[in-house]
N, C-alpha and C positions, 0 to 999 in steps of 0.2 A: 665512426661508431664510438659511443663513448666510454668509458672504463666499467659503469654499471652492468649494460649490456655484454660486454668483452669477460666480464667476468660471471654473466649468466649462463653463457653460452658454454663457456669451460667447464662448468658445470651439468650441463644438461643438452647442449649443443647437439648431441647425436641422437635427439628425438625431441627436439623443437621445429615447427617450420614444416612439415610436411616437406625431408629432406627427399624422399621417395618420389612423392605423388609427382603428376602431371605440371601441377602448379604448388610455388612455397607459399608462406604464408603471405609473406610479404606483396604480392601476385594479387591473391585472393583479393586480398585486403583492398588494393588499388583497382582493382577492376571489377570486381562482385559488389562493392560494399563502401563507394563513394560517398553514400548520405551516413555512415560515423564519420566523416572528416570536423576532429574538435570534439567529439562526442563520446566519453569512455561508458561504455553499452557494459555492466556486470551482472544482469538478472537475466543472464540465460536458463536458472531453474523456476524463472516465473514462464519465461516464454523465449527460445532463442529466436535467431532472425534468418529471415529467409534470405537467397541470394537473387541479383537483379537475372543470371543468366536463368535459374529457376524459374523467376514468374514471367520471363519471356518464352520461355519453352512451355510454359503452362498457356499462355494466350497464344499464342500462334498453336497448338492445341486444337482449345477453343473456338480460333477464328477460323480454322480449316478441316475442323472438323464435327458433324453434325453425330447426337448423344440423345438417344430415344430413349422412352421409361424403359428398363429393364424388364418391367410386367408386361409390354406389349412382344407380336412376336415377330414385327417388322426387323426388317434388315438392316437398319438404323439401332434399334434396341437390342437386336442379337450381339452386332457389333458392341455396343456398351457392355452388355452380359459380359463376354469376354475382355473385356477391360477392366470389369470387373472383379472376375476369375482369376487374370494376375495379377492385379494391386492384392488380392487374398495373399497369392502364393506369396510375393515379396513381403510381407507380414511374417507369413511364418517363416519366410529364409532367412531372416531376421533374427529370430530367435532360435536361428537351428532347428525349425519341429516338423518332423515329417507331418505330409496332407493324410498320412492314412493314421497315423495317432490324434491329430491335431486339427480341430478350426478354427476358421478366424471368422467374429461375427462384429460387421463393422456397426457403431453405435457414434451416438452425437458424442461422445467424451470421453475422458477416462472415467469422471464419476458415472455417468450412465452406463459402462459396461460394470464396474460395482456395484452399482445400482439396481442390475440385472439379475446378479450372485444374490445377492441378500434377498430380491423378491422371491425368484427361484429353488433357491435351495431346501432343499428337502427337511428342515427343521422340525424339532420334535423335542415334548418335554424331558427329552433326556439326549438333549442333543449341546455340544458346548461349541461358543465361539469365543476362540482366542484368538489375542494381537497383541501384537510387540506395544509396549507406550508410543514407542517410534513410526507413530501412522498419523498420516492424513486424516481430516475432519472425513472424508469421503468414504474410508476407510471404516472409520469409527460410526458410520450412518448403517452401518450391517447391523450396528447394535441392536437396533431400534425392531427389525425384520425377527434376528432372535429372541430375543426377548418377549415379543408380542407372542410369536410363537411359543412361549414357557420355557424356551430354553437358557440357559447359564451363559453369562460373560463374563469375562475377565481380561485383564490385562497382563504382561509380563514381562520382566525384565529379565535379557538373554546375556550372560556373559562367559567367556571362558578363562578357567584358568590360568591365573599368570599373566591373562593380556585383560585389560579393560576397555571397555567400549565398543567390541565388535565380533564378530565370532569368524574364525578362520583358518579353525583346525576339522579335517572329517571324520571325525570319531565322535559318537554319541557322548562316550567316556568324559571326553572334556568338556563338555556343555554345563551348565548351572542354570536352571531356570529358577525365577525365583515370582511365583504368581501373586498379583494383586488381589485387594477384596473381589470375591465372587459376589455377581448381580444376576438377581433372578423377583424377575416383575410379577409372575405367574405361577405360582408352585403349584396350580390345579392343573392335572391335564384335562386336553381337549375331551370332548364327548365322543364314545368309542372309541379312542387313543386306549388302547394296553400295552401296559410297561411289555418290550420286546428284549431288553437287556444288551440291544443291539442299536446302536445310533449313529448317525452319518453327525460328525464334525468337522469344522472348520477351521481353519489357524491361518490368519494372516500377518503378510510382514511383507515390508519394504524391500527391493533391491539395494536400495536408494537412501537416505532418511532424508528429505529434503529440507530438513531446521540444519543439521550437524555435517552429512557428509559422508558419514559411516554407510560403509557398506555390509550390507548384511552376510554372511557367508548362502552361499545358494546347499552348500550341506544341510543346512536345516531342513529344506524338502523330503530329502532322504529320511533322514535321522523322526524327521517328527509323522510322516505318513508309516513308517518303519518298527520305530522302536517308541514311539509315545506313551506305551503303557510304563517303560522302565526312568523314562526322563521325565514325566510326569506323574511322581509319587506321590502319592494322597487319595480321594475319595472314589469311588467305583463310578461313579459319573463319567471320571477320562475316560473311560475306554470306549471301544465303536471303532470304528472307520473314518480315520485323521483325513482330511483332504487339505488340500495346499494351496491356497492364493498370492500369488506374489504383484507388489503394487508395481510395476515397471515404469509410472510415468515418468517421474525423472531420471532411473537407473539405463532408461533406452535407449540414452542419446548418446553414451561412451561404452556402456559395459551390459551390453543385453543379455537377461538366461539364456543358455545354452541349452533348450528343453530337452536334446538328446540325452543330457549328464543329469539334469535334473526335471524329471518327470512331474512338474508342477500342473494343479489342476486346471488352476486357472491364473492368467496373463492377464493385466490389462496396461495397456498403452495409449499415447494421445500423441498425436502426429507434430502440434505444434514445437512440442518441448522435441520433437527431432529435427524437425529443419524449416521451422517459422512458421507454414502455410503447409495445410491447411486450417482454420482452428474452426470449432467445432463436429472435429472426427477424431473419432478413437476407436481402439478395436478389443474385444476381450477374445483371445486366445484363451481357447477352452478344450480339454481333453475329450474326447469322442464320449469315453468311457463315463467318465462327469459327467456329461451332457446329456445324458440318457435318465442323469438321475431327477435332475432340475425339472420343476412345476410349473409348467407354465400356465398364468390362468386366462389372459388377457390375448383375443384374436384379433386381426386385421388384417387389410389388405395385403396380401402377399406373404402371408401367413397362414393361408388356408389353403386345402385343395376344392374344398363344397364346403357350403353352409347353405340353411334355411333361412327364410327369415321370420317365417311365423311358429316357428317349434325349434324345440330344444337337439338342434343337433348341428355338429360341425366335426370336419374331416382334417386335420389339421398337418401340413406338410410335414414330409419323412425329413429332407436335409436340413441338417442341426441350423445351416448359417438361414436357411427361410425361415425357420421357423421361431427364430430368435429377432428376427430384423422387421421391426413393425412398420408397416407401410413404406410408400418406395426409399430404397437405401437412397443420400445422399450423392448421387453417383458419379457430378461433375467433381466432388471435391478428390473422391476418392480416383478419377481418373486423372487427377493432379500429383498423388502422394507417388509416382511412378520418378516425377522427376526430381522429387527432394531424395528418393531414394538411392537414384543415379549418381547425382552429387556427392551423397556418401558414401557410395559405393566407389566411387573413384577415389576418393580421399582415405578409406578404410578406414573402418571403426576403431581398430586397433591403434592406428594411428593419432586419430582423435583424442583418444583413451588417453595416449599417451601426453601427447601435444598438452591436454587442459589440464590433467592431472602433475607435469610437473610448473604450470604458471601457479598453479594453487598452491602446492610445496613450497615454490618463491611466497607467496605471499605471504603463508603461514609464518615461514620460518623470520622475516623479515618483520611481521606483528609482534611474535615474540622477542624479538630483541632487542624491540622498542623502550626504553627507560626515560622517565622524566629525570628531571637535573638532579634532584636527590636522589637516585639511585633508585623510586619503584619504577613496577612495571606499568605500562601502558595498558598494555591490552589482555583480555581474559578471554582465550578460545574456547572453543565449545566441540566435543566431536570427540572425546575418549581421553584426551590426553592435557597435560595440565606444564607438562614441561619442553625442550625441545627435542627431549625423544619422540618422534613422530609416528604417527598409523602410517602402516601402508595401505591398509584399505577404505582408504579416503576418496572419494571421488572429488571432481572438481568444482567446491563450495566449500567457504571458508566461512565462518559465522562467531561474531567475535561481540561482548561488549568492550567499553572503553572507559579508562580508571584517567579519574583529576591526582595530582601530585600528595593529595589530602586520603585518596583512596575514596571518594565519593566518586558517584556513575555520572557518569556524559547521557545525557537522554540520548536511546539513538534515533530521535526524530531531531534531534538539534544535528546530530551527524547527517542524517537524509537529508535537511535542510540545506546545510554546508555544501555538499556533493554535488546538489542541485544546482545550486550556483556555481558549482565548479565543471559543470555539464559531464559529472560523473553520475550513472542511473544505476542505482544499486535499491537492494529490498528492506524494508524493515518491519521487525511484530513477532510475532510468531507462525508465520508464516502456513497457515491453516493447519499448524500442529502441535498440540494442543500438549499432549501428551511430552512428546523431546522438550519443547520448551519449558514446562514443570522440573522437567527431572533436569536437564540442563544448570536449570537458572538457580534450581534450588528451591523452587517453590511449592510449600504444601499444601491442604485442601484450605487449611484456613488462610493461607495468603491468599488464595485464587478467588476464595469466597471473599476477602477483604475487598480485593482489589473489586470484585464486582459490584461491593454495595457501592463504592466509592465510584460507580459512576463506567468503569473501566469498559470497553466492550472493543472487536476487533477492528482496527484501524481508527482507532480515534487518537489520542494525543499525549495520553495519559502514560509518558514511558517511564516513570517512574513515582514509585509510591511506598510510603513509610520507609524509604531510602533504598529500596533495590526497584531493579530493573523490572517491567513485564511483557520484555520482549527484546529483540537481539538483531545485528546489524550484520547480513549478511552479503557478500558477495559471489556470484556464479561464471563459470567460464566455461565458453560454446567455442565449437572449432573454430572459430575465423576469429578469438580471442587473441591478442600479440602480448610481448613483454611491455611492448610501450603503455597497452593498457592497465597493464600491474604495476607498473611503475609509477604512472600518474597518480593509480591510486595510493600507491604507499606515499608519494611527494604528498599529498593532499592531508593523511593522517599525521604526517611528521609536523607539515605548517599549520593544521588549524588544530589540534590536541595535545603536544609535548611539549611538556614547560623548556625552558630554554634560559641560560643562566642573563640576565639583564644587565646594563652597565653599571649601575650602582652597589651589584653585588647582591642582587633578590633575585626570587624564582618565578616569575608570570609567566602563565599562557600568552601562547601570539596569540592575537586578533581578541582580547578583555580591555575593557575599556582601560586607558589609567587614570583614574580619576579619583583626584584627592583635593579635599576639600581647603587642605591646610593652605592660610593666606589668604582665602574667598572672601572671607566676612570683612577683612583690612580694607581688601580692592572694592568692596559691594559699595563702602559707605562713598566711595568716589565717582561710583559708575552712577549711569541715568540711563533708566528704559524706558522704551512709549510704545506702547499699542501699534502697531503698524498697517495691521488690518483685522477688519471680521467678514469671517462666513460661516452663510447658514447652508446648509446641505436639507432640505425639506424631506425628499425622498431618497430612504436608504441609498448609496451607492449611482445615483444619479448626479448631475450636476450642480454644484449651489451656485450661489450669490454672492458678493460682496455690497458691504456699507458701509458708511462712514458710521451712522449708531442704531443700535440693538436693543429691542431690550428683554430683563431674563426672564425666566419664571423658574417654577422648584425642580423644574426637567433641563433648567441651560436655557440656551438661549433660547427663546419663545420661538415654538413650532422647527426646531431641527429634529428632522429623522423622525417625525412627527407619521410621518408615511412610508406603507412598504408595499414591496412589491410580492409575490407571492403566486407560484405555478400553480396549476389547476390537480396538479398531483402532490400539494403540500409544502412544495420545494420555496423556500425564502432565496431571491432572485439578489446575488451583488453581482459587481463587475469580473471578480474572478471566475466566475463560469458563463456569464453574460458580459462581456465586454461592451458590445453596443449598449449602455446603460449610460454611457459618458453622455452617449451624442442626447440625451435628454435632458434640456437646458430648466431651470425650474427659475422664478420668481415670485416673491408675495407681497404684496400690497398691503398695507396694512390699512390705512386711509376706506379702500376701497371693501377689505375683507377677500380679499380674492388670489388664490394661488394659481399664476399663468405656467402652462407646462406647455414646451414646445419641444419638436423631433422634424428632423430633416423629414422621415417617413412621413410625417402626416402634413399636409396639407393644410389643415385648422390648429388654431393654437385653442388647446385645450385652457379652461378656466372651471377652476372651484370654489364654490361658494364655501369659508370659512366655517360657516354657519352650517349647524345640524341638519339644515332643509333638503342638502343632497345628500343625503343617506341612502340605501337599500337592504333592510329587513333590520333586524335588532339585533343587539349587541354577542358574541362568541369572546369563546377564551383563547388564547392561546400561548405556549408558553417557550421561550426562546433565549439562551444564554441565562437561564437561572434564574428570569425574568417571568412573572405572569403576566400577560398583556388582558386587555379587553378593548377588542376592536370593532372597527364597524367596516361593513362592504361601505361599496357604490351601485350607482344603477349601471345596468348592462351597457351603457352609452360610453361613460368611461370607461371600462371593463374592456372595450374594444378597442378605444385609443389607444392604451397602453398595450394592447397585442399585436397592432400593427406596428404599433415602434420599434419595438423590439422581435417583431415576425416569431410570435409565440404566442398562445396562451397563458393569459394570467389576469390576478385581481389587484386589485387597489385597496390597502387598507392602512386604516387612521387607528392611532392610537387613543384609547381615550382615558385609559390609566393602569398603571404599571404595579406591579408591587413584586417585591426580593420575598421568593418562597424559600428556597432551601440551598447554601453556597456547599452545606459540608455533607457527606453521607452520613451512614449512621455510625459511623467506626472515626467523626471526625475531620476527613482526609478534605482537602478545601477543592471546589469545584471552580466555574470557567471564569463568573465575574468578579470585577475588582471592586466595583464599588458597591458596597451591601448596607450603606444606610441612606440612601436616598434612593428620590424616584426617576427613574430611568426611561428616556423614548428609545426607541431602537439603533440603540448604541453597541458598540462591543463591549465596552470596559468602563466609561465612563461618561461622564456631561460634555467636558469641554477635552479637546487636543492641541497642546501650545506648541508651535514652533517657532525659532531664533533664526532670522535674518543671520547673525552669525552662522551659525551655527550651518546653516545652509551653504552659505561661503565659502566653508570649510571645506565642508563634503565635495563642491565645485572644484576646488581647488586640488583635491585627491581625486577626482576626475581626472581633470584633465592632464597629472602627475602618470596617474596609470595609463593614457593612452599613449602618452609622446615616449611612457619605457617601454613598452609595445609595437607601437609604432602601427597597430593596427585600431581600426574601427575611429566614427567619427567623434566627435568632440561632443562631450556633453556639457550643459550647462543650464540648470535645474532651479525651475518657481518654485519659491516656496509650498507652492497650492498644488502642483505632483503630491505631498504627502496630507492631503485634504483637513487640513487644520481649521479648527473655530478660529484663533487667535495666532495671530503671527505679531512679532514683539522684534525690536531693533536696540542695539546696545551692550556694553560688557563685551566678554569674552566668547569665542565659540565654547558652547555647551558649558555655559555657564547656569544655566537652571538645571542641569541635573540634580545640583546639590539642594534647591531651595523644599521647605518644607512647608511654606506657605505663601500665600503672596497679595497685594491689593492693588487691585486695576481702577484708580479714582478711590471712589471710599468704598470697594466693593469687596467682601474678603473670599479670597478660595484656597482649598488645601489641595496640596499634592499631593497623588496619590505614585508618583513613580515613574518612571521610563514608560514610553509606548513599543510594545514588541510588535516588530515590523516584519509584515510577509509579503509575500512575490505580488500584491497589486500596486506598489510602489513600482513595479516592474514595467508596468502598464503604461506606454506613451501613447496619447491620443491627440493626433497630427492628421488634421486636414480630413476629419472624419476617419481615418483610418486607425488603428489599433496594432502593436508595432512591440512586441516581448523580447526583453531582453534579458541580461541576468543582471544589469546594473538600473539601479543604485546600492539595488541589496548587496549585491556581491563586495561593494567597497567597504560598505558600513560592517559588513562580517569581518573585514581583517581588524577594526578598530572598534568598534561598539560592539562587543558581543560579552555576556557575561552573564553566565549557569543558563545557557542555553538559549537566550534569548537576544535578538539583534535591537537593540533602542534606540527609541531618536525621537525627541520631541518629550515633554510630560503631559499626565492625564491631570485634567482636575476637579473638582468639586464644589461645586457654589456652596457658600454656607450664608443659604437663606434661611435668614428666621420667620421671616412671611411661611408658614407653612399649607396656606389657603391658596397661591399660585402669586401673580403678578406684582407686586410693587409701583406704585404710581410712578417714583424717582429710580427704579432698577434698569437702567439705560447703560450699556457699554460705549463708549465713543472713542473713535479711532483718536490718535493724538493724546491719548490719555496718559497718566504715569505709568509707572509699573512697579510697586514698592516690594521687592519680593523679602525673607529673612530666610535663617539657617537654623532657629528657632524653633 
C-alpha cells in the first residue's frame, strides 16, 4: 500500500470500503466490475453502472421466467401484477413513505414523472410556481405548464444565515429567501375563472443540485408548505396552498428523503442514476392527498374502467398509480429494478453515503491545494464554498474550473479532451442546469445572451468566451468508486495543468509545446526541404490517392473534398462516427474525366463522370463550418452504392461553390473556420494540411519511448498519411514549420495559417479492413504539443492564387519539388 493511500485511510479509514457489508470495496471492484480495469468511470451523476452479478440475476429472471401484460387476467399477467406491486413497495421503502400516505406511479423517466406534475397540476391565474435557480432544465419545463396557465414564476435564491451555499438549519427563522424577476406570460384569466383568493402552488427544489453538489436541506418542505406566507414576504399572490416537489434523481442514489420527516408532495426518481439499469424508468412518488388534486385530461389503455367510442363519455379508474400510467406500464424493466435494489440493500445506503461522500472530500480538499509554481491557485470549486473550509452538505460531486499560472481559464473541453485520453470519463457543460451554472460561474443575462449570439448552445465546444468560462468540469462518485480512482484523477490534474518550476529557471506547463523560434532562421538558410508527397482525399473522410503531380485551383488542390457524404436525416458522415468510410478507396482520372470509387462491399467499382451529365435535380444550399455550400445530388444509382458501403442510408454530394458567410457573431466573438478569405471545398479549417517526415519521426520515436517505460501494449510505428495530409515535406528539424509564416513549393506561394488541432480520428487504425481505437497517438502528442487547449501537429495552409477565375495552365504541384519556406 503506498503512503497516499496509508494516509487516506487514517483519515477516513472507518468508513471507506464497505468495512461492514458482505463484500469491501476492493471485492466488488474485482468481481462485479472487471470491464473498468484501466478505466476511471467519474460520471456517476450522469448515469452510474450497473453490476455483472445484477444483470445476471436480471436474465436468469428473464430466461426462467414468463411476464404477461399486466392488463390481461391470466396467470402469467397476475403473476407480473404482483411483481409489480413490489417493485411499487421497494420505491417507497426507499424513501421511507408509507403505502397509505404515498404512491409510486412508475413513468419512462424522471423528466416524464415532471412532466406529469406540470401537465397535471391544478394551476390558475393566481397560482405561483417557484424554484430554487438550482434545477434541472426538466425541472424548469414546469415553467412553461404555468405560465400557459396565467400563472406567476419565479426563481430563488435560498440561503441561511451565517452559512452560504445550502440550507441546514430547521427553523424558518434562519431561512433568507431572496426571489428572482417574477414571469407571468398571461395576466388575463381564463373564461369563467374567478379570482377565488385561494390557490394551489408549487415550489420546487432539488435534493441534490446536480452542477455543485449542495444539498438541499429537506426542512424546506416543512418550513415552505407550513410557514410560506411569513418567509415569503411581498405581494398577496404568495399565499394559497404551497405544495412541495422534490427532484430526487440524483439526490437517490446516497441520500434519499425520508418522506416520514418530510412530507413532500411529490418525488421523482430515475432508476439509472441508482444502480445503472434500468434506464428509461422512473417513478414519481406522489402524496395520496396531491393526487387527488391533479387534472388529468389525456385517457388510455389501462387508464380506464369503460369508455364509449362514439360519445362523449369515459369512466376513468379510482387507483392513483392506474390512472396515472398510460398504457401498459413497462413491466420487464420494472421487474428488474428488484435486483439493483437488493444490491443496495446489501451495501446500505448509509454506507454508500458515506463511502462516496468522503472520496469527494479527498478530492475537493486536494483541488484546493493545488498551486502553480508562483504560488496561484489551480482550481476554482463550485458548490458554496470558496476556501478549505468545507460544506458538510455536499454530496458526492465535485465540480471545478481550472486557472493557467496567468489566471486565464483552461477550457474544460481541453480538460475532457485530456481525460479521455487518459481513459478518465468525467462530464463537462452545464450539465442541463442552467440556472447553478449562472449563479456559480458568475454569469449575467447579458453574458448568457452574449454567449448565445456568439453561436454558444449545449454541448458544442465553445467553453470559453470574452475570457470566462460557460460551463464547468465536473466529477461524480457511485458506490463501487475506489481511492485509486480519485487518485488517478488528481495524478492527471497535477500532470497535464500545474506549472512546474523548469530547468532553466522558468515556469511552463507540462505537456505546451516548447517552441522557440530563436536560431530558426540561422539553421533555415542551411536546410533543404522537398515535397515528399501529394494527396488528394476527393470524398470527405473516405480514402485518397497519392501522385507524383497535382494541380491547384482557388479551392487547393483540384477536386479535394470536392465530395460529401451526407445521412438521409441531414447528418454530414466522417470517419469518426462512420469508421467504415476508410475502407472507400477513391481515384480520379484526370485524362479520362472520371472519378473511380471502390468498397470491399460492393461488387462494382463505382465511376463518375466529372462532367455535370450525372447530376439529379438542381442545385440546394447548404451551410457547414461557417461555410455556405451549393451542391448538387446524384441519381438514385449512386445514392445506393454509397448505402451499401457503408450499410446505411445516405447521398452523394458535390460541391459547386462555397462562400465564407459569417465567422464572428454579432457581439464579435470569432466562430469555427480559420480560413475566412478564400473559397473553401469541404474542409475543416483550411485548403491544404502539411506534414514533416521529421516531424513524424519524432512522434515515432515518443512512441515507442512510452511503450518500452511501460512495458505494455504493442509498438507503434506511424505513416505519415494516419494524419491525412495534402503535403508531406522531408528535411530540417522535427517541427520545424511550426514557426514558418509562409512558404513556396516550386514558384508556388502559400501562407500559413497555424498549427492543425488534432482530435481522436488520429486514433483511428485501419488494418486489414478492420478499425482498431486507441488513445495513441493523441495521447502522446498531449504530453508535448499542447498549448491553450489545443493538441497541434502539422500546419494548415493557403494558396495564394491570383487566378481568381479557378485553374492555372502551369499551377502543378510535383512531388520532388523545393520547399522554400520564411519566418517573414
Amino acid at each position: 500500500m503506498n503512503t497516499d493511500k496509508e494516509a487516506f485511510l487514517r483519515e477516513f479509514g472507518n468508513d471507506y470500503g464497505y468495512p461492514s457489508a458482505p463484500f469491501n470495496i476492493d471485492q466488488i471492484r474485482a468481481s462485479q466490475f472487471k470491464r473498468l480495469d484501466g478505466l476511471v468511470y467519474l460520471d456517476h451523476a450522469g448515469s452510474t453502472l450497473y453490476s455483472e452479478s445484477q444483470m445476471e440475476a436480471v436474465l436468469n429472471d428473464l430466461t426462467t421466467s414468463v411476464y404477461g401484460n399486466p392488463h390481461s387476467q391470466s396467470d402469467t399477467s397476475l403473476a407480473t401484477c404482483d411483481i409489480v406491486r413490489e417493485a411499487r413497495q421497494q420505491v417507497l421503502d426507499h424513501c421511507n413513505a408509507s403505502p397509505k400516505d404515498y404512491k409510486c406511479i412508475f413513468t419512462s423517466g424522471a423528466t416524464a414523472a415532471l412532466k406529469l406534475v406540470g401537465e397535471a397540476f391544478p394551476w390558475s391565474s393566481e397560482s405561483n410556481f417557484m424554484y430554487t435557480m438550482e434545477n434541472h432544465n426538466s425541472v424548469l419545463g414546469i415553467r412553461e405548464y404555468a405560465l400557459d396557465r396565467g400563472a406567476s414564476a419565479f426563481a430563488i435564491d435560498i440561503e441561511e444565515a451565517g452559512h452560504h451555499g445550502g440550507v441546514s438549519r430547521n427553523t424558518s427563522s434562519s431561512i433568507k429567501v431572496s426571489p428572482r424577476p417574477i414571469q407571468r406570460r398571461n395576466q388575463a384569466r381564463f373564461p369563467g375563472e374567478a379570482p377565488t383568493g385561494y390557490a394551489h402552488n408549487l415550489f420546487a427544489f432539488p435534493s441534490e443540485c446536480n452542477f455543485s453538489g449542495v444539498r438541499f436541506s429537506l426542512d424546506l418542505v416543512k418550513i415552505i408548505k407550513e410557514d410560506a406566507e411569513r418567509i415569503l414576504t411581498g405581494p398577496p399572490f404568495y399565499k394559497g396552498c404551497w405544495m412541495v416537489l422534490i427532484d430526487a434523481a440524483k439526490g437517490c442514489a446516497t441520500k434519499p428523503p425520508d418522506l416520514s420527516k418530510y412530507p413532500a408532495d411529490f418525488v421523482v426518481i430515475s432508476f439509472y442514476k441508482l444502480f445503472g439499469y434500468p434506464t428509461g424508468l422512473g417513478a414519481l412518488i406522489v402524496r395520496s392527498e396531491a393526487a387527488k388534486l391533479l387534472k388529468k385530461t389525456y385517457f388510455s389503455g389501462g387508464t380506464v374502467a369503460a369508455s364509449i367510442a362514439d360519445i362523449d363519455f369515459v369512466k376513468r379508474r379510482n387507483d392513483i398509480e392506474e390512472l396515472f400510467e398510460d398504457g401498459t406500464a413497462s413491466f420487464l424493466s420494472i421487474a428488474s429494478i428488484r435486483h439493483g435494489f437488493k444490491l443496495l440493500n446489501t451495501i446500505t445506503i448509509s454506507a454508500i453515503s458515506r463511502h462516496t461522500s468522503l472520496l469527494s472530500t479527498y478530492v475537493r480538499k486536494q483541488l484546493l491545494a493545488l498551486r502553480h509554481d508562483n504560488g496561484s491557485g489551480v482550481c476554482m470549486l463550485y458548490g458554496g464554498f470558496s476556501s478549505e473550509k468545507l460544506c458538510n452538505e455536499m454530496g458526492p460531486i465535485v465540480t471545478f474550473n481550472l486557472k493557467r499560472p496567468d489566471g486565464s481559464w483552461f477550457g474544460y473541453r481541453e480538460v475532457e479532451k485530456l481525460a479521455s485520453l487518459s481513459r478518465i470519463q468525467l462530464r463537462t457543460g452545464c450539465f442541463c442546469n442552467p440556472g447553478a451554472c449562472a449563479k456559480y460561474l458568475g454569469l449575467s443575462h447579458s453574458d448568457l445572451l452574449s454567449n448565445i449570439e456568439a453561436g454558444h448552445v449545449c454541448w458544442d465546444d465553445n467553453d470559453i468566451i470574452h475570457g470566462k468560462p460557460t460551463g464547468a468540469v465536473r466529477v461524480s462518485f457511485g458506490y463501487m468508486s475506489t481511492f485509486e480512482d480519485a487518485k488517478k484523477f488528481i495524478d492527471f490534474i497535477v500532470s497535464s495543468f500545474v506549472s512546474v518550476p523548469y530547468q532553466s529557471g522558468q515556469v511552463h506547463l507540462p505537456r505546451s509545446i516548447p517552441y522557440s523560434s530563436e536560431g530558426r532562421e540561422r539553421r533555415l538558410s542551411t536546410t533543404s526541404f522537398r515535397l515528399k508527397s501529394i494527396t488528394i482525399y476527393p470524398i470527405k473522410s473516405c480514402a485518397g490517392f497519392s501522385v507524383e503531380g497535382w494541380p491547384l485551383s482557388n479551392t487547393g488542390l483540384l477536386h479535394d473534398r470536392e465530395w460529401i457524404l451526407k445521412s438521409l436525416t441531414g447528418e454530414i458522415l466522417t470517419q469518426k462516427k462512420v469508421p467504415e468510410m476508410h475502407l472507400i478507396t477513391t481515384f480520379i482520372d484526370l485524362s479520362q474525366g472520371i472519378l473511380f470509387v471502390e468498397s470491399p462491399r460492393c461488387k462494382r467499382k463505382l465511376r463518375i463522370n466529372l462532367k455535370s451529365d450525372s447530376y439529379c435535380g438542381g442545385k440546394e444550399a447548404m451551410d457547414l463550418q461557417a461555410q455556405r455550400y451549393e451542391v448538387q445530388g446524384y441519381h438514385n444509382e449512386v445514392n445506393i452504392w454509397f448505402s451499401n458501403a457503408l450499410a446505411r442510408p445516405c447521398t452523394l454530394l458535390r460541391c459547386s461553390s462555397s462562400q465564407y458567410y459569417s465567422c464572428l457573431g454579432k457581439r464579435g466573438s470569432v466562430g469555427m473556420c480559420r480560413d475566412v478569405e478564400t473559397r473553401l471545398n469541404f474542409v475543416n479549417e483550411a485548403q491544404f494540411l502539411l506534414i514533416s517526415e521529421e516531424s513524424v519521426s519524432d512522434l515515432n520515436s515518443r512512441l515507442r519511448s512510452n511503450v518500452q517505460k511501460s512495458s505494455t501494449g504493442p509498438q507503434i510505428q506511424l505513416n505519415p498519411l494516419r494524419f491525412r495530409p495534402n503535403l508531406v515535406i522531408s528535411g530540417g528539424e522535427p517541427y520545424h514549420e511550426d514557426g514558418w509564416l509562409s512558404l513556396k513549393i516550386g514558384n508556388k506561394c502559400f501562407t500559413s495559417l497555424g498549427g492543425c488541432n488534432r482530435c481522436q480520428m488520429i486514433n483511428l487504425d485501419n488494418q486489414a479492413g478492420q478499425v482498431q481505437k486507441s488513445t495513441e497517438p493523441l495521447a502522446t502528442l498531449a504530453s508535448y504539443r499542447r498549448i491553450k487547449g489545443k493538441i497541434l501537429f502539422g500546419i494548415l495552409l493557403r494558396y495564394e492564387n491570383d487566378n481568381e477565375v479557378g485553374q492555372e495552365a502551369d499551377s502543378w504541384l510535383q512531388v520532388g519539388q523545393e520547399v522554400d519556406p520564411n519566418f517573414d
